[in-house]
N, C-alpha and C positions, 0 to 999 in steps of 0.2 A: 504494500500500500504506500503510498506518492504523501498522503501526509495524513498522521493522527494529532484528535486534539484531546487534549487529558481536561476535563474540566471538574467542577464540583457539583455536585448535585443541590447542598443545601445553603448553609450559611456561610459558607466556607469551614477551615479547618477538618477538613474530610480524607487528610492524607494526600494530597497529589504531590507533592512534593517527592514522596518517597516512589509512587509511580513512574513520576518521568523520570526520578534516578534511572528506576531498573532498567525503564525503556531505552533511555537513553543510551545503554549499552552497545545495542544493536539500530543507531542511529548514526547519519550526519548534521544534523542540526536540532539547535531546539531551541523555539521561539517565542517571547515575550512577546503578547501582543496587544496588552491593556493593562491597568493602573497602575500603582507606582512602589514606593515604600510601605506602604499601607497595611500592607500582610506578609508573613514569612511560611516559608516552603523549608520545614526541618526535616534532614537529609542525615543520615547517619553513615557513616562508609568506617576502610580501612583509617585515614585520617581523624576520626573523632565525629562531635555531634556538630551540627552547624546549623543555621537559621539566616536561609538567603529573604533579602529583601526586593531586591532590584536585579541581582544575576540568575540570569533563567538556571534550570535545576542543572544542566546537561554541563556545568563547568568541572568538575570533578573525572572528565575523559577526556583526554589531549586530542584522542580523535576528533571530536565533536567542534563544529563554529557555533557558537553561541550569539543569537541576534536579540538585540531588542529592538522590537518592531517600531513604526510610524506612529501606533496606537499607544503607544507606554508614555507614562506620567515618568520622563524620566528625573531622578534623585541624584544629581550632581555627588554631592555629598555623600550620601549614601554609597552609591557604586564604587567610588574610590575607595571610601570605608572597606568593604568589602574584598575588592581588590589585594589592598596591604594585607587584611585578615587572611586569606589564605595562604598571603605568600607566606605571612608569620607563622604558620602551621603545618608549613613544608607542604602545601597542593602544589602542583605543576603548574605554572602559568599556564589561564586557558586561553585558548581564541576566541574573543568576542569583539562582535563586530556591532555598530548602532548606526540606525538608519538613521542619514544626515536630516532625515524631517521628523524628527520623533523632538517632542516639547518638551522643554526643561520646569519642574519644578522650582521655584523663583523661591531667594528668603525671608521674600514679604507674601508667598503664597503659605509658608509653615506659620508668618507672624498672623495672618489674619485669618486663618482656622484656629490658631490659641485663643486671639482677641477674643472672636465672636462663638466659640463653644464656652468661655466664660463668659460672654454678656448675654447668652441665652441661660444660662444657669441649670436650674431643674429643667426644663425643658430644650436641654442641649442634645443632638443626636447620638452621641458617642463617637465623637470623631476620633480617631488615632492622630490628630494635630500632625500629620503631615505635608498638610498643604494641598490634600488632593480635591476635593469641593474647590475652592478658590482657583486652581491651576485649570481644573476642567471650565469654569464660568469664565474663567480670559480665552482660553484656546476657543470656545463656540461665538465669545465677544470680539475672536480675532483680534485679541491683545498677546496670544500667547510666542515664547520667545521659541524658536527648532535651534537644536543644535548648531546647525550650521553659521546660524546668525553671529556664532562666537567668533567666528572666522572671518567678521565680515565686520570693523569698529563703527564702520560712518551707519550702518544699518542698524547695527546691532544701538546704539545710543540713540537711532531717530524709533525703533520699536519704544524703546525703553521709556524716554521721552515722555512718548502718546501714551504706554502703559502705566503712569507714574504720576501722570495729572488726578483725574480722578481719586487713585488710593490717596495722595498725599492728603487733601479732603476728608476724605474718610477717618483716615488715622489721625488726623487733627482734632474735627469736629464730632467725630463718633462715638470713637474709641480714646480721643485725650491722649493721644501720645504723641511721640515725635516724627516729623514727617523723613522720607526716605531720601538718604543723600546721594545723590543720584551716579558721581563721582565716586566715591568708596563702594559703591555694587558694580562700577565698570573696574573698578582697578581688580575686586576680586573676583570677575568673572573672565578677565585675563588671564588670570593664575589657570582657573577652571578651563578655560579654550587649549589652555598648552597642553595640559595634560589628558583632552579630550580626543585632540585632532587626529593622535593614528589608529583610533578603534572608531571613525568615522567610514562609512560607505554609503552605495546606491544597495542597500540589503534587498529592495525589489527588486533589481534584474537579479541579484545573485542567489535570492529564492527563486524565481522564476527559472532559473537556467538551470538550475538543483533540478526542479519538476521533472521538466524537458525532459534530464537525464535519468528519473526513476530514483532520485535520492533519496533516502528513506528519511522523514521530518518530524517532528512533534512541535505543534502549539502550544504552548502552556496557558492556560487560563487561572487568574487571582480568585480568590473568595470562590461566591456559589451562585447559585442558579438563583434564590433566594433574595439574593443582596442587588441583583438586577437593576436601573432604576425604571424599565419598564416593566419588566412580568415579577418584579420580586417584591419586598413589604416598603415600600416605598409610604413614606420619605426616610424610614431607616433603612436606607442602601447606600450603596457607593455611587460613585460620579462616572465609572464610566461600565459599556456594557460587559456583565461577566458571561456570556454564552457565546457558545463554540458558532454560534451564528456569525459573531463580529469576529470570528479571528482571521476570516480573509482581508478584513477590511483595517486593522489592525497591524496584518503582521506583510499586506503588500499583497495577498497569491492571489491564483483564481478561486473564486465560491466552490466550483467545481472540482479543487482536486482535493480533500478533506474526504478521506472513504470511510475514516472510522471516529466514533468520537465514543470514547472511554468517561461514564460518570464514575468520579470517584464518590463514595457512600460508605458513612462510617456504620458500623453496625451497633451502636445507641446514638443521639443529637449530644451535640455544644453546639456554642456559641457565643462569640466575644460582639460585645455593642448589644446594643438597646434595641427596641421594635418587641413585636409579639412572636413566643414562644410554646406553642403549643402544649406541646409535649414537657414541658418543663420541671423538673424536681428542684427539690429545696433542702434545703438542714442535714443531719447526717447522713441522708440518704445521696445525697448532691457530691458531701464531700468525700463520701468512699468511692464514689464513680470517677471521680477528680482524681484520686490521688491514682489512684489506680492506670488513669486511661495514658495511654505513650509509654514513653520513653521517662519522662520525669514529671508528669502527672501534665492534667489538661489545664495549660496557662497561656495565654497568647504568645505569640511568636515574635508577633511586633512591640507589644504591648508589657507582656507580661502580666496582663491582668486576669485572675481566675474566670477560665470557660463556664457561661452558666451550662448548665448540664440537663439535659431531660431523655426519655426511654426513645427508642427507634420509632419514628415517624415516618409511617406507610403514606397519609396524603402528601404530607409535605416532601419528602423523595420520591415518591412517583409522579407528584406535577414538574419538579425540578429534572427531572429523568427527560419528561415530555416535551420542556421545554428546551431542553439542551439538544435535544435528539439524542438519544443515546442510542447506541446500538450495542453497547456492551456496560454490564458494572463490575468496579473494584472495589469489593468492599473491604472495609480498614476494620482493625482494631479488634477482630472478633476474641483474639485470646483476651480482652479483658474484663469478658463478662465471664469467664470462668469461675466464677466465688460467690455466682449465684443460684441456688435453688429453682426459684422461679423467674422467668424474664419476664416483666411488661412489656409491650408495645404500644403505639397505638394503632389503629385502625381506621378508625371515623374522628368525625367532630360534630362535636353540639354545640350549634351556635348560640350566641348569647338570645335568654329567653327560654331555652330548651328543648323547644319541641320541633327544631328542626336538626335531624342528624346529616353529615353531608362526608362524603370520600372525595370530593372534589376541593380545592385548594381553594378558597375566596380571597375576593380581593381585602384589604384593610380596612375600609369600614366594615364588612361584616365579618371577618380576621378576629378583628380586637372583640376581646370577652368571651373567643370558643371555648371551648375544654374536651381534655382528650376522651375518647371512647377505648379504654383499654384492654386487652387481651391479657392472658396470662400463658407464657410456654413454655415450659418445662427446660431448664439447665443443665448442666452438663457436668459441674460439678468438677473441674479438674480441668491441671496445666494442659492447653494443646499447640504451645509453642513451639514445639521441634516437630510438629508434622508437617510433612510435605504433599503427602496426597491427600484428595477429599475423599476418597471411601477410607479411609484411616482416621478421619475425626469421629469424633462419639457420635451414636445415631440421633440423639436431642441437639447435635451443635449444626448434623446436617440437615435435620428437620426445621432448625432456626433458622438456616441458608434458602432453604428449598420456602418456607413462608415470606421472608424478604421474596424472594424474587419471582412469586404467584403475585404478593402486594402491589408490586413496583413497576410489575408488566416487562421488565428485561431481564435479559439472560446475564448469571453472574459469573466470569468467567476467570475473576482471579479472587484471592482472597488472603490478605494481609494478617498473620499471627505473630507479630511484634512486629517491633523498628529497622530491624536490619536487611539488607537487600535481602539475602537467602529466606528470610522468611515468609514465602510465598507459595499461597499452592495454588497452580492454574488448572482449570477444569476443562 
């Protein structure tokens, strides 16, 4: 297949990260094709544990070119971050390459998501204050700066300019602070140009001409199907599209060469940030599923702040399924419900008022105030970490499998039992 997209089914945090490792093995590239620092992709290999924010997953193979697309919120800052960190850790310097029209993240787009997620107060979205709201509202306002613009001073300071009237306003009158000097963001985006210029390309012809040749590709997609700001719980989503629908349009390809698209689907929910949660648990029942879940218990990647936690959500992974296209799912994490007896699920919802039950995913206003319709399935009761095949899981862990994937309406064809590449069994 010419190119796979790895996306998330729900809220994000579903494991893909550990996905396009694997895949990545038996890849030439792999592609970033939307948002930004925003969310992290934890990767565990022979080098240690790591939490990419901006480097697509596929940096940890020397063979592999690593793009970030037209589509990416690209983090200045960040990527370089990054960069140093591996070399500090002895990884092999990777090949990555960034499409000379992919948008920079600005440091008055980090300052005016801080500002304005504390002057919204309680009713702040839960932004990760990385700038990506603000960064997306310049780029569709056609204030936003592309890479290339670094390379370019008379342009790059006439964008800046026109992008700096306005905010300085704002940050004056608004927000009470000081306005942006327009001079010390060119001197240090100088600094940022030099050390940008030789992982600059036309990464569209050099996808495109990959195609041509049958190269084998991965799109990475950020967050979930979920966080969408059109099919997901909008206006708690993100700013730009999380489905394998925009990765053409993001990462430069045709619509058309995309043959497989991989939902990745944790086998219980989290969820970092605000918006309604169906499925949701609380109190010690929240914090042993927590500690439990990964590699060093469920805490954001970016963040670092505790995943709210709730039981496996059949409507909400099966519409996220729908909406992504899936033709296949990976499901995560199943070794961590081993310590229970009985599993919930859910199943339906009742929407608020009660007496209507629904397996269909509603929009937000009729969303807020559901509650779940729970199942109960029988547990397995013990480590299944070191198994490699599925007739070799307990008959209740594949009975657990075989009901996700009647729920969800796709076939699940790999299945995640811990963090490490080798733990994987494909079906």
């Amino acid at each position: 297949m010419a190119v796979t997209a790895i996306v998330g089914a729900n809220w994000g945090d579903e494991g893909k990260g550990k996905m396009t490792d694997v895949l990545a093995a038996d890849s030439s590239f792999v592609v970033r094709y939307q948002g930004g620092s925003n969310a992290g992709h934890t990767i565990i290999n022979e080098y240690g544990k790591f939490a990419l924010h901006m480097l697509p997953s596929g940096v940890f193979y020397p063979h592999v070119t690593n793009v970030i697309g037209p589509g990416t919120a690209l983090d200045l800052e960040a990527f370089l971050q990054e960069l140093e960190a591996l070399e500090a850790r002895g990884v092999p310097k990777p090949n990555v390459m960034i499409s000379e029209r992919t948008q920079l993240v600005m440091p008055y787009h980090r300052l005016f998501d801080q500002l304005e997620e504390e002057r919204l107060g309680a009713a702040s979205f839960g932004s990760t204050r990385r700038g990506i709201a603000p960064f997306y509202a310049d780029k569709y306002a056609k204030l936003g700066i592309q890479a290339a613009d670094l390379l370019n001073p008379i342009r790059l300071r006439s964008r800046l300019t026109q992008s700096l009237a306005a905010k300085n306003v704002l940050l004056e009158h608004l927000y009470g602070t000081s306005p942006i000097d327009i001079e010390e963001l060119l001197a240090q985006l100088n600094v940022y140009g030099a050390k940008l210029e030789p992982y600059l390309a036309n990464t569209t012809e050099l996808l495109n001409a990959a195609i041509k040749n049958g190269a084998q590709i991965l799109v990475e997609g950020q967050l979930g199907a979920l966080r969408d700001p059109d099919h997901g719980i909008y206006p708690y989503s993100t700013s730009s599209s999380t489905l394998a629908g925009f990765a053409p349009v993001g990462a430069g390809i045709p619509a058309s060469s995309i043959e497989n698209v991989i939902a990745v689907v944790k086998a219980y929910s989290s969820c970092v940030g605000a918006g309604p949660f169906v499925s949701e648990i609380s109190g010690e029942e929240a914090d042993e599923l927590r500690r439990r879940g990964g590699d060093a218990g469920e805490f954001g990647a970016t963040t670092g702040r505790p995943r709210r936690m709730g039981w496996f959500d059949a409507v909400a992974t099966g519409y996220g399924c729908m909406v992504q296209g899936a033709t296949e799912v990976a499901l995560t994490n199943l070794d961590v419900l081993g310590y229970l007896e009985t599993i919930p699920v859910c199943s339906a919802y009742r929407l608020a008022g009660g007496s209507t039950i629904t397996r269909e995913f509603p929009v937000n206003a009729r969303l807020e105030g559901a509650t779940p319709v729970l199942e109960e399935l029988p547990g397995w009761s013990c480590d299944i970490s070191s198994i490699r095949n599925f007739d070799e899981l307990p008959p209740n862990a594949i009975a657990y499998v075989e009901w996700i994937e009647q729920a969800i309406g796709v076939r699940i064809r790999s299945i995640s039992v811990g963090p490490r590449r080798d733990q994987l069994i494909q079906r």
